[in-house]
N, C-alpha and C positions, 0 to 999 in steps of 0.2 A: 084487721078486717078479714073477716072469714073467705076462704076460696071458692071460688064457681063450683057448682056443683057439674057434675059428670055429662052430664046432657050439654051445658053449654061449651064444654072443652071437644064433647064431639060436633058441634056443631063448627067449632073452628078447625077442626081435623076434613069437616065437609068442604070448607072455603077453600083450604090448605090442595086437594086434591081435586078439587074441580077448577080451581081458578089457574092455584101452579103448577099441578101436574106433581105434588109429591105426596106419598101417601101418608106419612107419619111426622108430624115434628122430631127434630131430633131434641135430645135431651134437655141441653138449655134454653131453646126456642120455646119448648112444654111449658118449663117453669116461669118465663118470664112471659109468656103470654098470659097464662091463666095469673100472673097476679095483675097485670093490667088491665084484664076483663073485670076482676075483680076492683076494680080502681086505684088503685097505689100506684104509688114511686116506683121507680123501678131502672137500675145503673146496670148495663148490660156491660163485660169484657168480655168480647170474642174474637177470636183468631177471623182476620179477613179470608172471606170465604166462607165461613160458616152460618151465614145468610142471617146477617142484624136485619136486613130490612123486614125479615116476615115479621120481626118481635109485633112491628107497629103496624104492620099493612094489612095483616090481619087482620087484628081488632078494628082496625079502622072501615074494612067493611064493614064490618060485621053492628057497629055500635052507631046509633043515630048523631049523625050531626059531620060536622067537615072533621079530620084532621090535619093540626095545621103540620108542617114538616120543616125544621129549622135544617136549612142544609146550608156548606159554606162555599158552594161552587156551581159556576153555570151549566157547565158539561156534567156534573155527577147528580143532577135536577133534570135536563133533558134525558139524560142516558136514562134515570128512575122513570120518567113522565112515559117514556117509550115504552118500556117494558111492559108497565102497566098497562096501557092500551093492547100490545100484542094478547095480556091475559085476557081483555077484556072490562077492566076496572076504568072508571071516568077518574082523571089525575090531570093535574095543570099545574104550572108555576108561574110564578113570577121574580122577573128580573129584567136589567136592563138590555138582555139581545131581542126584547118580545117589542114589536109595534104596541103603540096606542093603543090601536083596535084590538091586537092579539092579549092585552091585558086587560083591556077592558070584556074582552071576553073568558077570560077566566076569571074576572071575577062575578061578572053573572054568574057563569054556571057554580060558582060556592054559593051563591045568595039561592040560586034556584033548587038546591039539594040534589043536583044530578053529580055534584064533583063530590067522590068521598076522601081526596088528600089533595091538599095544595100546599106548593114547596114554595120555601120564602128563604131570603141571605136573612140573614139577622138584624144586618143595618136598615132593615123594611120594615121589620115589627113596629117601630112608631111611626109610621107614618099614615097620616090622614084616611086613605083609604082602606090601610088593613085595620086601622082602628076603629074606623066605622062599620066594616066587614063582622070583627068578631062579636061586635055589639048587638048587630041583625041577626047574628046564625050562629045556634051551640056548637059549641069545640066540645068537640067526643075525646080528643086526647093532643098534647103536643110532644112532637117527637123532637131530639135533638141528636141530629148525627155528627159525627167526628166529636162529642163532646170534650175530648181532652183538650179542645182548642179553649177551653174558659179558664185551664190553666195557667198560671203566668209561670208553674215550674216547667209545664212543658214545654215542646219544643214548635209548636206553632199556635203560641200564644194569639189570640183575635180579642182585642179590646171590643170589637161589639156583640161577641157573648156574653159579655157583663152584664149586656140587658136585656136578656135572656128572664132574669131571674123577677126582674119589676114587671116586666109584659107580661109573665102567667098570674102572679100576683094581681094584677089589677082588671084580670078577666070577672065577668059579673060572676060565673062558676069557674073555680077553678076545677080543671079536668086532671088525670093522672099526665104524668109528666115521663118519658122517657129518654132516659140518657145512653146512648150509645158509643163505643168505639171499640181499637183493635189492638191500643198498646195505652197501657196506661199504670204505672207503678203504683205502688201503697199512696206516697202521696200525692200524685194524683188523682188518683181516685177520691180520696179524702179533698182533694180540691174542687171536683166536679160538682159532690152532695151540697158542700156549702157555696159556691160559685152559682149553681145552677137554682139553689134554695130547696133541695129535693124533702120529700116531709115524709120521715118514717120508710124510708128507699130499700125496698128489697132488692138487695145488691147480688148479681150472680159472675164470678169470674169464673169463666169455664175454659181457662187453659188457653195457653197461646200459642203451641206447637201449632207448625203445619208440616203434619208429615209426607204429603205430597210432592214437597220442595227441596231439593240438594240445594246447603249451603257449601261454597268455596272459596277460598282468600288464594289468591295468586301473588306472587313475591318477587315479581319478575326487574332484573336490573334495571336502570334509571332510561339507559337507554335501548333494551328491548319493549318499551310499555304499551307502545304503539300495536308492537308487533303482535304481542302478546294478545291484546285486544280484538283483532283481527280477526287471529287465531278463533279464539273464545268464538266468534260471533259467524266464522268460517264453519264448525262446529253445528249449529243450530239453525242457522239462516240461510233460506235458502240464496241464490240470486235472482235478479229478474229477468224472467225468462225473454220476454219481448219489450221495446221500452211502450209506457202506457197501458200494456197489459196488464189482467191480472197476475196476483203472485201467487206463490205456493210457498208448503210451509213454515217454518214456524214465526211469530211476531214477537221481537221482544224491544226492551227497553234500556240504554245505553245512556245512564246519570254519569253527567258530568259536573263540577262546584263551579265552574267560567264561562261564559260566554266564548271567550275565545275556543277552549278547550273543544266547546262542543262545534265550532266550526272546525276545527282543525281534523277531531273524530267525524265527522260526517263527511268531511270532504275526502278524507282515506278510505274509508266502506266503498260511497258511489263512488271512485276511483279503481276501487275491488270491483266495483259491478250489482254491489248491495243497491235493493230497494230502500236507501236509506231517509229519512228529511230529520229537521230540528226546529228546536222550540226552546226560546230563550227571550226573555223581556227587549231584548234589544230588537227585535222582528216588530214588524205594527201588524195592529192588531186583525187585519185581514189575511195576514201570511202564515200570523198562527193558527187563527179558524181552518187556514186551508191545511195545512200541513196536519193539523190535529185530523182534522176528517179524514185525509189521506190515509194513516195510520189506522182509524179506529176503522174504513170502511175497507182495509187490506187493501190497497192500491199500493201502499207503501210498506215494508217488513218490518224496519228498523226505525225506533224515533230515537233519536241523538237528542238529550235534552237535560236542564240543568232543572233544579229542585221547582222551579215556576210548574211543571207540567207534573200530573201525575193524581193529587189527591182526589181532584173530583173524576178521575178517568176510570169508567166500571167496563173494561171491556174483558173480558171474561175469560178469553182465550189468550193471553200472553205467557209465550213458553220460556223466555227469559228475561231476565234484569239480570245486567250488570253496569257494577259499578267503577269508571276510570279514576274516579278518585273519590277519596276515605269522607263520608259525611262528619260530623263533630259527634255523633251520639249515637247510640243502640237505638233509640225511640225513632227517630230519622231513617236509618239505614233497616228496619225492622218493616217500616211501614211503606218506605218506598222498594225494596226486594218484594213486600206481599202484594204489589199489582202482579206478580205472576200466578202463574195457576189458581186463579180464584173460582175455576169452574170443578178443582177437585182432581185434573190429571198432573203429570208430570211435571215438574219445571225448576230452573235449574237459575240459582243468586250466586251471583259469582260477583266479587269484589280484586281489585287491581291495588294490592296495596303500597306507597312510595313514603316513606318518612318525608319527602316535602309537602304530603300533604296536610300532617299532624301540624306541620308550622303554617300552613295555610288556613286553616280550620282554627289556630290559636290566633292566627291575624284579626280573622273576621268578629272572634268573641270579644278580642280587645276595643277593635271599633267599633262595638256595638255597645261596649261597654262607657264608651266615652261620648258617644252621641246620645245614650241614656241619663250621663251626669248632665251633658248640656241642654240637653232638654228638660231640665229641670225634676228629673227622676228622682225621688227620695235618696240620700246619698246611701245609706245603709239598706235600702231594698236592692238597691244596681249593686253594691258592693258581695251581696247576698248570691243576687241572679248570678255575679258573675264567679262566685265560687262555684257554684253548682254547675254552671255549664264549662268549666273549667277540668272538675271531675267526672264530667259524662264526657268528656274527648278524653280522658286518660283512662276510660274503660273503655270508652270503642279503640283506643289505640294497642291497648291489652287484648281486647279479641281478633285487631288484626294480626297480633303476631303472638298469640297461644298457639302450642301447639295440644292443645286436650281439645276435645269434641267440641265444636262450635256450635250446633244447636243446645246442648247441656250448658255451654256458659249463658246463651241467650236469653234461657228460659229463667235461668234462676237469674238473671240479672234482672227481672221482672217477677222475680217473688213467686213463679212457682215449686212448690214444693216437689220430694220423691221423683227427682230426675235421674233417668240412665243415666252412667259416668260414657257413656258410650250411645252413638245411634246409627253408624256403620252405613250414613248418610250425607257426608259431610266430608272436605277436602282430608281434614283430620284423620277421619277416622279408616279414611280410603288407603292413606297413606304409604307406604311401605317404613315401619319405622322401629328404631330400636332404643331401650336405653341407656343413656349416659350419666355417669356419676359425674357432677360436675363442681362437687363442693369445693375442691381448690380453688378453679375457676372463678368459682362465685367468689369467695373469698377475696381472692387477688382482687377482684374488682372493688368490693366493699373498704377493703385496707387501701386502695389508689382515691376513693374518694375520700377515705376519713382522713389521708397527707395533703390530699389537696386542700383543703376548707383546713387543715390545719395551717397551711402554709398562707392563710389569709383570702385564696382565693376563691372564686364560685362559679363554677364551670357545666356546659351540659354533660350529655352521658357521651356525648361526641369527641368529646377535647379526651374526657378518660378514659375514652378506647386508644384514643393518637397516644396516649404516654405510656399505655401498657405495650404498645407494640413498638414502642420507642420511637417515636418521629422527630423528625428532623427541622418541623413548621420553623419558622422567626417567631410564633406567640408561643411554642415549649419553650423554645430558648432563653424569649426574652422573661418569661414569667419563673424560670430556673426550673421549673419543673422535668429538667433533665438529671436533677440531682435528688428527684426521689429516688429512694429505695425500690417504689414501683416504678421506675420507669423502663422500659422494655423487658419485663416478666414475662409477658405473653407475647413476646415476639415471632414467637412461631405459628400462632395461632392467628387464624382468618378475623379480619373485623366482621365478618358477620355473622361468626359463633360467641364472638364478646359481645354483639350487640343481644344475639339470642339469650345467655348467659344473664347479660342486663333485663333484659323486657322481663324474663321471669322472676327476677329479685323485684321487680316492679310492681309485676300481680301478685304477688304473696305480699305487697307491701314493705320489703325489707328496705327496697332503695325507693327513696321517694325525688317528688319533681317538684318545684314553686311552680306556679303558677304565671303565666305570663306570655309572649310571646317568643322571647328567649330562658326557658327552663332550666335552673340549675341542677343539678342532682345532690342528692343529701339523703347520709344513710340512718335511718328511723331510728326507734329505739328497739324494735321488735328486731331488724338488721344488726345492730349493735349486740344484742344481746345472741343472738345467733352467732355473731360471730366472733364474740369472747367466750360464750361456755355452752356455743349447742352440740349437740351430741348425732343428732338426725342428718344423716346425707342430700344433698339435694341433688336429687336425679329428672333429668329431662331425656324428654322422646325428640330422635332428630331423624330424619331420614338417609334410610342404608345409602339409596344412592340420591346424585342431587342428577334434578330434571327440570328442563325449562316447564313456564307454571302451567303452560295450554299443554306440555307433551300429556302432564299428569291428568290435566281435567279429561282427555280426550282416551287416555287408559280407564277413566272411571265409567266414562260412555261406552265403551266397551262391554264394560261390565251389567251393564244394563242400566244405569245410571242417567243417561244425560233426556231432558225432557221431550216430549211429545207424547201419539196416542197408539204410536206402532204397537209400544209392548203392551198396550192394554188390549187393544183389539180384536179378536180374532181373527180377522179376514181387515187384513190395509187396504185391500181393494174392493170393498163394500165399505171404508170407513170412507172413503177418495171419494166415493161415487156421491154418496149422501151430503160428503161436504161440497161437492162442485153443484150438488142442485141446491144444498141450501144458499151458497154464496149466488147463485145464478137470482135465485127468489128475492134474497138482501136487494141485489141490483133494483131488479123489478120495483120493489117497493121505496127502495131508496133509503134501507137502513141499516145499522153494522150486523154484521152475518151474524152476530151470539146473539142478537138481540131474536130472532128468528129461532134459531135453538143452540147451546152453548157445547162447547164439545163433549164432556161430560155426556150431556144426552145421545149425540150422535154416538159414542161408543158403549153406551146401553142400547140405543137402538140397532146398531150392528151386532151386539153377544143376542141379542134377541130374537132378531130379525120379526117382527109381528107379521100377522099377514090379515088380522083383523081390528076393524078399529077399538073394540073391547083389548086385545092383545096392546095396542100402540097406547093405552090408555096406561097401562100400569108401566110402559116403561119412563126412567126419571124425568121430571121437568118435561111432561109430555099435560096440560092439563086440558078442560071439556075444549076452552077458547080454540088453543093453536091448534088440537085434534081437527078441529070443525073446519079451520083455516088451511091447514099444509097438508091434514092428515092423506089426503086420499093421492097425494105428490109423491109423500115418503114410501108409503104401500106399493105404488105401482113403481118408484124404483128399485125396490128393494127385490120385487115380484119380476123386473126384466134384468135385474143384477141376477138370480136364483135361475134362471131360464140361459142366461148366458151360458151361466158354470156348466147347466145339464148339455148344450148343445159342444160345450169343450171337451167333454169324456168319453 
């Protein structure tokens, strides 16, 4: 199908800058809008942040009829519903926190043609009254966000985006369909087209960096982890200055895998003095609304919270995530680090890595694995699922303990191509480090596994660190394993430069692991053959000196490194002033302070300073709506911020 011609791409360039206050689509937003004006399919991969929502909000002014909006959460449907309104667009949802009346009136207004998007769960599409809805009033398009959720390979599989694909099917016109999300690998992707039944899908992956974000893995002992944590969140958070006051700077996000965990981390922050709360299934469901609102509307800094909280959460200004303990996958830990910086400044993923959590993370796949069989799950589909998720914990456990660029492993474990070996953004790359020829090293360890498994036994990589450094356990003893050959080789040498040692013979795949909750180790054939006739040294990067994990992270803040909007600003004291009235206006209105204007903006409208409303017009995420609303607030603070400085000199 042929593209819109030029008139109607500027006429969505006119919506684009009147409604959101930005002048130009950026590159992929261009393409994938002009093929859905155009009417097609169309599978968007965008790095979070890089604004999926205009693909569909757009068009969906612009084209007669409702859009409908498949979304898979109540908070990331109100957070949307908000916005829109702020621009000035009629948007409604439906779900179950809306009264009778409050649903019955959003559905009027689709039937009446004043609502141009209405957001719906999935598990709503067949039911009676959105089926009588679409019957009454054309669908201009259906959007589907987080689509990777219709995978069963990915990692937040939703069995009712399967019907997803019959509900657009059995519309009297079928409208173009868009699929969106923010991580999603070759086969995924390849599972969305046919999951979602897309027809003829102009597919655009436009890269999944976010270069605004420092990644970092912290390594801190079993029992510094606490501390370490603190640290990290000591660093970036501010505390609360009075209690029930407001707070100041930065908000971020504190995943934990337990419930417990997250009681334990929150009760040490507010014990610090942190603005902290949490959000964990174990909380009813009044306590989490509260504490969620707390967070999104900055009464609270810090949310402590385990993988329940998060996907539907669009709050814009979150300057950190970190993680107390290791997710099972890159897709996971990818998607829950990019709730920060999504408004485009600084922000800093820091992960807390602990080998108990790789066994905690293989716990959970097993039990899911076995409550799959009993539920009568195809046995060779669970057997399948459970490989797969079995190898996405043994590459996220590979990136927690690589020592090469963390963003470069991230990217290409997601299939992008022409990746820096380097991004000088990253705990890696910050590092102070040098290299070690460690082919002996390696060696010894490959030759301790291939005596052990000769000796009849099958042991983790745990047991053949204890025999290289010769221990003393009752299970060496009794297993004779004192009378290998390898048994105290590397007794001089730290278990945690054999363990380093091991993890890398791991990601090259020399030493492999079964699968399971207790993993044996077993050395490949590509190991084996390295280490009867390879010729190539193996050298790793290890750090000159050693430093607890937060000393390091808090050396790379130095450097200018650690998130916020100091370094971008010109003047911290016009970005302070802007953000105390915009948070004063939030109050007034009663909604989260980004929703009003996102920091991003605020730090274009401090390099700017406007002093007219044409001037306040071209700075970002400034559009006709909020100009009309705030504009003449921002102007005259900005005008007695400017009058201050002259009376200072």
């Amino acid at each position: 199908m042929a593209s819109p011609d030029g008139g109607l791409m500027g006429r969505a360039r006119e919506v684009l800058s009147q409604t959101f206050g930005y002048e130009d689509f950026r590159p992929a937003q261009a393409d994938l809008v002009r093929q859905v004006l155009a009417g097609r399919d169309v599978l968007g991969v965008m790095p979070t942040g890089a604004g999926k929502s205009i693909v569909y909000q757009v068009p969906a002014i612009m084209l007669d009829g409702l859009a409908l909006v498949v979304s898979p959460l109540i908070s990331l449907m109100k957070d949307q519903v908000a916005a829109l309104a702020e621009a000035g667009v009629d948007a409604a949802c439906i779900n179950s926190s809306l009264t009778e009346d409050e649903q019955a009136d959003a559905f009027r207004r689709a039937r009446s043609g004043s609502c141009k998007l209405l957001y719906v769960a999935p598990e709503r599409l067949d039911t009676p009254r959105v089926q009588a809805l679409v019957r009454e009033v054309p669908i201009s398009l259906v959007a589907v966000d987080e689509a990777h959720c219709v995978s069963q390979w990915g990692q937040d599989f939703r069995p009712s985006y399967m019907q997803i694909r019959g509900f657009v099917a059995s519309l009297p016109v079928r409208p173009p369909v868009v699929a969106l999300t923010a991580t999603a690998t070759a086969d995924v992707r390849e599972d969305i087209v046919g999951g979602l039944g897309l027809v003829g899908p102009y597919v655009q992956v436009s890269g999944f960096d976010r270069p605004n974000l420092y990644f970092g893995v912290e390594r801190p002992a079993p029992r510094d982890k606490l501390d370490c944590l603190v640290g990290l969140v000591s660093a970036r958070a501010a505390k609360l200055a009075t209690p029930g006051g407001p707070t100041t700077g930065q908000t971020g996000i504190v995943y934990c895998s337990t419930r417990k965990a997250v009681e334990e981390v929150c009760a040490a922050l507010v014990a610090k003095g942190f603005a902290a709360t949490r959000y964990h299934a174990g909380l009813g469901a009044a306590e989490r609304r509260r504490n969620q609102d707390d967070f999104l509307y900055d009464r609270m800094t810090v949310m402590v919270a385990t993988n329940a909280f998060g996907m539907g959460i669009d709050k814009s200004d979150v300057g950190f995530v970190i993680h107390y303990n290791m997710p099972s996958d890159l897709e996971s830990y990818y998607q829950e680090a990019g709730r920060a910086g999504r408004d485009g400044s600084p922000a800093d993923c820091v992960l807390i890595y602990n080998k108990k959590d790789v066994q905690t993370c293989q716990y959970l796949i097993d039990r899911s694995h076995a409550d799959a069989i009993a539920n009568g799950v195809d046995a060779s589909l669970a057997d399948e699922l459970y490989r797969r998720d079995c190898e996405r914990l043994r590459r996220m456990t590979i990136w927690c303990t690589t020592t090469d660029c963390l963003r470069q492993q991230i990217l290409a474990y997601f299939g992008q191509k022409d990746v820096p070996a380097t991004c000088d953004h990253c705990s890696n790359c910050l590092a102070r480090t040098e290299e070690l020829d460690v082919t002996v090293d390696a060696q010894k360890v490959l030759s301790c596994v291939v005596r052990i498994r000769r000796a009849g036994r099958q042991v983790g990589v745990g047991t053949v660190v204890d025999v290289l450094r010769g221990s003393s356990a009752k299970k060496i003893r009794d297993w004779h394993f004192d009378r290998l050959t390898t048994y105290g080789i590397m007794r001089e040498e730290s278990a945690d430069h054999i363990w380093r040692v091991a993890n890398e013979l791991i990601a090259r795949g020399w030493l492999g692991r079964t699968d399971g909750r207790y993993p044996t180790a077993y050395v490949t054939q590509e190991g084996m053959d390295w280490l009867l006739h390879g010729s190539s040294p193996l050298v790793i990067k290890v750090q000159k000196e050693e430093k607890r994990a937060h000393e390091l992270a808090a050396k790379a803040g130095e450097k200018g490194r650690v998130s916020g909007t100091s370094a971008a600003v010109p003047d911290d004291d016009l970005f302070a002033a802007l953000r105390a009235l915009r948070q004063q206006i939030a109050q007034d209105e009663g909604v989260p302070a980004y929703i009003v204007f996102n920091n991003a903006t605020l730090v274009d409208m401090a390099a700017r300073r406007p002093h007219t409303t044409d001037e306040l017009l071209e700075v970002q995420g400034v559009g006709e709506k909020k100009s009309q609303r705030y504009g003449k607030l921002f102007l005259e603070r900005i005008a007695e911020f400017e009058a201050g400085k002259k009376d200072d000199e």
